[in-house]
N, C-alpha and C positions, 0 to 999 in steps of 0.2 A: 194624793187622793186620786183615786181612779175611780169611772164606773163602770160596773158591770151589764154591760146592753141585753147579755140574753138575761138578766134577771129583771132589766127594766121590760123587756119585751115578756118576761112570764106573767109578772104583775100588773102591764095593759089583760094580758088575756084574761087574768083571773079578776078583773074589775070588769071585765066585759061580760064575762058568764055570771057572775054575782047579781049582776042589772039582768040579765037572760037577753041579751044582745048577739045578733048575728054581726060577724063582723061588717057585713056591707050597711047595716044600719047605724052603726059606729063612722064608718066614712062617710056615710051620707049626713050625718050631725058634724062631722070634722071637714068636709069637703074635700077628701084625701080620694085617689085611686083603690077602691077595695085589695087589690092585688100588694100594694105600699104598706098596708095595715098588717098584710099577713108579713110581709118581711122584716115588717118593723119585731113582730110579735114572736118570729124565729131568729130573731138579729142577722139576717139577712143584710138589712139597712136599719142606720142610725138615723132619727128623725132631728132636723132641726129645733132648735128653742120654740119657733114659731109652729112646727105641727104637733111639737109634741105637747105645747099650751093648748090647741087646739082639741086634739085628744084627750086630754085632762078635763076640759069645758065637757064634751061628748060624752062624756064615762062620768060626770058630776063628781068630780075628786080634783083634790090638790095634789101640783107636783109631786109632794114630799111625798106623798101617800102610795105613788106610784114610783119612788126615786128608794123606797128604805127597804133595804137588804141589795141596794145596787151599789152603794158605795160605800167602797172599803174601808172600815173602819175598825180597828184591831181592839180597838177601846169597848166597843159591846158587846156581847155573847148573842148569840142565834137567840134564845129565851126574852132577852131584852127587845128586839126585834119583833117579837112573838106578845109582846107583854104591850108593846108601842100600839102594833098595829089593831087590836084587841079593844084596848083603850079607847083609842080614836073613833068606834064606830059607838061608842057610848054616847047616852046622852048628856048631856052637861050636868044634869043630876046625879045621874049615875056615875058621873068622872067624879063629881066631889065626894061621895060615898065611899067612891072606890080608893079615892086618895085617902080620907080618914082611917078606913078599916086598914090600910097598910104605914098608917100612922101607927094604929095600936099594934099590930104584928111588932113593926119595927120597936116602939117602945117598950112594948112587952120582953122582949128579947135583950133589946141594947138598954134597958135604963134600969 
């Protein structure tokens, strides 16, 4: 398993513009040098465990959230990825809605 830096560095940038964040107010919540943030975000540089938790806290997301379409995984389709991260900004309501209605899809189809 590998990961992909510049996909982990696209999906910081696309959680930073989501929140409407300049990057320097992203470092200033992470304590990072604004200039580290841009290299992180072009994979210039790879962030440690500890700034890239830190980032994560800054950006109000979990690692994974920032880590999926970064590591190689032959086992999921781009759609699946697509289907994940979609998911996850659902509300807990709407995830179990959304999991029943692909109950009946699936039943409908396979039963």
């Amino acid at each position: 398993m590998e990961l992909d830096y510049k996909q982990i560095g696209v999906n910081i940038a696309r959680r930073r513009k989501e929140l409407h964040l300049k990057q320097v107010e992203v470092c200033e919540k992470a304590d990072l040098n604004d200039k580290y943030l841009s290299c992180i975000e072009t994979a210039r540089s790879i962030p440690s465990l500890e700034v890239f938790l830190r980032i994560c806290q800054a950006l109000d997301t979990t690692p994974d959230h920032l880590l999926i379409g970064a590591i190689e995984c032959p086992d999921y389709s781009e759609m699946s990825f697509a289907l994940l991260d979609k998911f996850q900004t659902l509300s807990p309501e709407n995830q179990r809605l959304c999991l029943a209605f692909m109950d009946l899809l699936h039943d409908g189809f396979n039963g």
